[in-house]
C-alpha positions as CSV (number, residue, x, y, z in Angstrom):
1,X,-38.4,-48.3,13.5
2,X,-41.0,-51.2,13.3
3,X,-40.8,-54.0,15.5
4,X,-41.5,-57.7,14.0
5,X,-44.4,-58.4,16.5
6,X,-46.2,-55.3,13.6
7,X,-45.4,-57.8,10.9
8,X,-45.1,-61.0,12.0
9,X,-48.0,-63.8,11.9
10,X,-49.0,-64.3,15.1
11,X,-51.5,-67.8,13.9
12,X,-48.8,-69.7,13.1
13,X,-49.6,-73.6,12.4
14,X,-47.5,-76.0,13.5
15,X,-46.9,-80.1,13.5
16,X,-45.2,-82.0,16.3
17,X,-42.5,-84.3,16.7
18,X,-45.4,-87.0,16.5
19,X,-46.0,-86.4,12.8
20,X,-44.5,-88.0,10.0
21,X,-43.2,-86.2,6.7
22,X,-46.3,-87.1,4.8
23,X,-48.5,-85.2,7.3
24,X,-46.9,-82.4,7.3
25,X,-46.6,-82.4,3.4
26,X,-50.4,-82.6,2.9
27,X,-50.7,-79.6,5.8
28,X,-48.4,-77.5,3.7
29,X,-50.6,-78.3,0.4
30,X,-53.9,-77.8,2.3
31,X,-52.2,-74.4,3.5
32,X,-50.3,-73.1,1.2
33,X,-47.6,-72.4,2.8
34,X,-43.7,-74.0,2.3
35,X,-42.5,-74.0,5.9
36,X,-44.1,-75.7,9.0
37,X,-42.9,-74.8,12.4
38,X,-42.5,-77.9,14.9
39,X,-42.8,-78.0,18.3
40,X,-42.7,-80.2,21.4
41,X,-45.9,-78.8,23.8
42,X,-45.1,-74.8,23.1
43,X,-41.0,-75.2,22.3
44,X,-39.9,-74.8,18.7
45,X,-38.0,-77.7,18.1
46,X,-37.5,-77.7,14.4
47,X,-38.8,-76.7,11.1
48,X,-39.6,-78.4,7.4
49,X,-39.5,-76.5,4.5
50,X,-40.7,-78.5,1.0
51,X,-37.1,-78.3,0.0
52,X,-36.0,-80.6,2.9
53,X,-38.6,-82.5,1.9
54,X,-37.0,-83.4,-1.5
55,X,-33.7,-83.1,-0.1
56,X,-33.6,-84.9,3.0
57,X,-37.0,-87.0,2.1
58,X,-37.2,-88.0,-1.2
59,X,-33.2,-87.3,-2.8
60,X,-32.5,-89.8,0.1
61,X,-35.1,-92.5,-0.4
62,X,-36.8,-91.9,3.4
63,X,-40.2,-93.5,3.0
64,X,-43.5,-90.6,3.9
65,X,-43.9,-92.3,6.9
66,X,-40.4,-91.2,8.1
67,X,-40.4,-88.9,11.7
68,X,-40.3,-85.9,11.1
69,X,-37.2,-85.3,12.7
70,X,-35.8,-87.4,10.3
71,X,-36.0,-84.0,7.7
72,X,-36.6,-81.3,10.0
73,X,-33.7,-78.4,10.3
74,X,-33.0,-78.2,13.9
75,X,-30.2,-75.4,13.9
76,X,-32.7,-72.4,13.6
77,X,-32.1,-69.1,13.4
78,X,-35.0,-66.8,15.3
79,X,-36.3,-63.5,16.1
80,X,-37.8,-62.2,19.0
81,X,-40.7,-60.0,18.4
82,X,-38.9,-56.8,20.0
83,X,-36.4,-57.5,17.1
84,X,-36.6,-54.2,14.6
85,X,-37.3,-55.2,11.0
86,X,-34.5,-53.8,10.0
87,X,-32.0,-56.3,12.1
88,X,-34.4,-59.1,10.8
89,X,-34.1,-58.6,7.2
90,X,-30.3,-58.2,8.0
91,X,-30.0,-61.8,9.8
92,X,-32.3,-63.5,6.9
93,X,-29.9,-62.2,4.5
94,X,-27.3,-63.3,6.6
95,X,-28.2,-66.8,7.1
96,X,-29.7,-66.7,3.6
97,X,-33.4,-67.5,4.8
98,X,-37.1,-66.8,3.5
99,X,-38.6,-67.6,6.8
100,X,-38.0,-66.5,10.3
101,X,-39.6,-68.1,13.7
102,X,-40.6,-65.7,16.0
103,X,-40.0,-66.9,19.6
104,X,-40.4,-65.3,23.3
105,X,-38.1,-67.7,25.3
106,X,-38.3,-71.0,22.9
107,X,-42.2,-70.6,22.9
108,X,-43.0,-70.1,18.9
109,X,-44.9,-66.9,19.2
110,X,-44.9,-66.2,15.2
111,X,-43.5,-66.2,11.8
112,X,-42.2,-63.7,9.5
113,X,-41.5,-64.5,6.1
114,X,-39.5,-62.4,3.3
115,X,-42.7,-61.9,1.5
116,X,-44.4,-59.8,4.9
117,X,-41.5,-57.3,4.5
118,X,-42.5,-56.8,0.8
119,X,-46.4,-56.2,1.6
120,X,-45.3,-53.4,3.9
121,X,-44.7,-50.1,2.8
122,X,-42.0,-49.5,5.5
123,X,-40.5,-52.3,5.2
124,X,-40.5,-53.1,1.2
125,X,-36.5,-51.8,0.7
126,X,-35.3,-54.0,3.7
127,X,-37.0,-57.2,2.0
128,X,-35.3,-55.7,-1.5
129,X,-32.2,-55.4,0.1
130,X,-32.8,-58.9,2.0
131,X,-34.2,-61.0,-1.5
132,X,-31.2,-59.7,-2.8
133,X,-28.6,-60.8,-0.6
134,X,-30.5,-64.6,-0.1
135,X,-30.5,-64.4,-4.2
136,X,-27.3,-63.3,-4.9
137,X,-25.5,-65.9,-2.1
138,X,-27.2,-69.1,-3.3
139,X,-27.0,-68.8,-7.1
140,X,-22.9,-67.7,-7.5
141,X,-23.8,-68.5,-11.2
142,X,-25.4,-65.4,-12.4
C-alpha cells in the first residue's frame, strides 16, 4: 500500500499569521492553487481556501486588509506522511475535504490534494471513491 509521503507535495507554499486576506488571495492567483497552508515559524496553524474567502471575507463584509486569522479554518484535519493512501482518501471523505496538510509533529511537511490521488494509477479508485463521498455529502440535492 502507498504511503502519502509517494504522493504528497513536499514544496508546499505557505503565508503566515502576518499576512492579510488580500495577500494571500493574490498568492493563490499568482499560484494557481485554492488552498494556502499557514503557519507560525514551522507549525501549521491554519489554512484559507478561496471559499473562506467569500464566505468568511467577503459574504461578511471583512475589508482585504483583514488578518488572516480572521478567515482561516483552524480546526484541521491532517495526515502524517506514514498515513496509507487508502486511510487518507477515507478521512477526506470523511470530513468531506479536497485538501489534506501533511504534518510530522505540527511541522507542515506537505500537501495532498484529491486531484494527486486521481494522477496516480494506484491510487485513482480511492480518489473515485473519495470525490464521491465529498460530492454526494455536500450536495443532498441530487
Amino acid at each position: 500500500m502507498r504511503k502519502i509521503r509517494d504522493i504528497m507535495t513536499s514544496d508546499v507554499e505557505t503565508c503566515t499569521l502576518l499576512d492579510n486576506v488580500f495577500e494571500v488571495a493574490v498568492k493563490m492567483k499568482e499560484l494557481n492553487v485554492g488552498a494556502i497552508p499557514i503557519v507560525d515559524q514551522d507549525k501549521l496553524v491554519g489554512m484559507i481556501t478561496d471559499r473562506d474567502i467569500v464566505i468568511r471575507g467577503i459574504a461578511e463584509k471583512h475589508p482585504p486588509s483583514s488578518k488572516v486569522e480572521s478567515v482561516m479554518s483552524d480546526h484541521l484535519v491532517t495526515a502524517s506522511p506514514d498515513m496509507t493512501t487508502k486511510e487518507a482518501t477515507s478521512l477526506m471523505a470523511e470530513h468531506q475535504i479536497r485538501r489534506l496538510p501533511v504534518v510530522e509533529g505540527e511541522k507542515l511537511v506537505g500537501i495532498v490534494a484529491l486531484g494527486d490521488f486521481a494522477v496516480n494509477e494506484m491510487t485513482d479508485e480511492q480518489a473515485q471513491h473519495a470525490l464521491s463521498q465529498i460530492s454526494e455529502s455536500q450536495n443532498p440535492m441530487q
